[in-house]
C-alpha positions as CSV (number, residue, x, y, z in Angstrom):
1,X,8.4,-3.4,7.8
2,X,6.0,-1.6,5.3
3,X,7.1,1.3,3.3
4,X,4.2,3.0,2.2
5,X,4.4,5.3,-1.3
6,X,1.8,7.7,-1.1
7,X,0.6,11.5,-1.2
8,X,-2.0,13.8,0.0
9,X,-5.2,12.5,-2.2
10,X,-8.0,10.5,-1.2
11,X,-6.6,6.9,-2.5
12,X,-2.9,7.8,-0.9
13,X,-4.5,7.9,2.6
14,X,-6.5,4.7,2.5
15,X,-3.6,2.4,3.1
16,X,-2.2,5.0,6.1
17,X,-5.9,4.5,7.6
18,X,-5.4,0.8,7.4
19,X,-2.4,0.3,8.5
20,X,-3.0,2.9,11.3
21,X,-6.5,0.1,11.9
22,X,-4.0,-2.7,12.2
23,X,-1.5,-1.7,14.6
24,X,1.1,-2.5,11.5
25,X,4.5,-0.7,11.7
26,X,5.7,0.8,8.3
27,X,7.3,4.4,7.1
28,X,6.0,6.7,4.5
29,X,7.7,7.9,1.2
30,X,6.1,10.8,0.0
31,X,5.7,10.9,-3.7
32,X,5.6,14.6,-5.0
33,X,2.7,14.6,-7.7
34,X,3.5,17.9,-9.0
35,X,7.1,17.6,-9.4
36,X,6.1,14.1,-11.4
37,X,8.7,12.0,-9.1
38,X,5.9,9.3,-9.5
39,X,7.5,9.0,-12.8
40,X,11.0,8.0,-11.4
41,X,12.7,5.1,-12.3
42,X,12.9,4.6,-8.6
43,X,9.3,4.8,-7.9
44,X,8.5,2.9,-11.2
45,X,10.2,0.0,-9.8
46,X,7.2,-0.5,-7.4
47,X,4.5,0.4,-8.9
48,X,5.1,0.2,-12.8
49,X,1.7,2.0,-13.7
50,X,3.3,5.3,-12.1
51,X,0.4,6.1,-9.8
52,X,0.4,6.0,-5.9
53,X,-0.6,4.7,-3.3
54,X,2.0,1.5,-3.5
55,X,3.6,-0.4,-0.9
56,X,6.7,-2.9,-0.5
57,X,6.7,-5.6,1.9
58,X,10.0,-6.2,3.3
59,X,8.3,-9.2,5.9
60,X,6.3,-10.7,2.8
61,X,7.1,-14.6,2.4
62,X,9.7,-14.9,-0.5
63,X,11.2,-11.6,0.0
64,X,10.2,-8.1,-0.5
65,X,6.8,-7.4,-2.3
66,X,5.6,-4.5,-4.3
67,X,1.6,-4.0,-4.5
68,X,0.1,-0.7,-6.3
69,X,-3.7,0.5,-6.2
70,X,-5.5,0.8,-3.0
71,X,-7.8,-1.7,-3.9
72,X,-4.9,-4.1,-4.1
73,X,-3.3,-2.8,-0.8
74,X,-6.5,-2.9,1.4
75,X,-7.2,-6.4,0.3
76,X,-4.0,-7.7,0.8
77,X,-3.0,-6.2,4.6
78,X,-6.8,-7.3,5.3
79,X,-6.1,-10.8,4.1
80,X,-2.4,-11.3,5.4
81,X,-3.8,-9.6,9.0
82,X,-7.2,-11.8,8.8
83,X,-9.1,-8.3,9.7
84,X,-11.7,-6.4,8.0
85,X,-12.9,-9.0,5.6
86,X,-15.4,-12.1,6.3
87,X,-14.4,-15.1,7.2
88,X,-16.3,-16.7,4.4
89,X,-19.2,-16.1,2.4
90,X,-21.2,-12.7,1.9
91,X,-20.4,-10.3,5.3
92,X,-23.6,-9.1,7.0
């Protein structure tokens, strides 16, 4: 299972949208921006550069695994899934 740490801007959705693509079951933690919980300890302890989106892993080999920016996240669901990036070389 994915837990997904996000909120209502632009970045937070782009993980939802790609894990909605994939078919991938996970839960969403809402992290209220203007009550600065992305500054919890809590919070901190999966993505240490206090900004959202983030998401743990629970399924990822070696045990749970904590990625932060959407860049990050969209790469590595694409990659673990083998979806929405080229097999090899420049995509056409």
């Amino acid at each position: 299972m994915i837990t997904l740490y996000t909120w209502t801007t632009p970045n937070g959705r782009k993980p939802a949208i790609m894990l909605e693509e994939l078919g991938v079951p996970y839960q969403v933690r809402l992290i209220d921006l203007g009550n600065d919980e992305q500054f919890a300890p809590s919070f901190l302890a999966v993505s240490p550069n206090s900004k959202i989106p983030a998401i743990v892993d629970e399924d990822a080999e070696g045990g749970p695994l904590p990625i932060f920016e959407s860049g990050a996240i969209l790469t590595y669901l694409a990659e673990k899934h083998d979806r929405f990036l080229p097999a090899s070389g420049r995509a056409l």
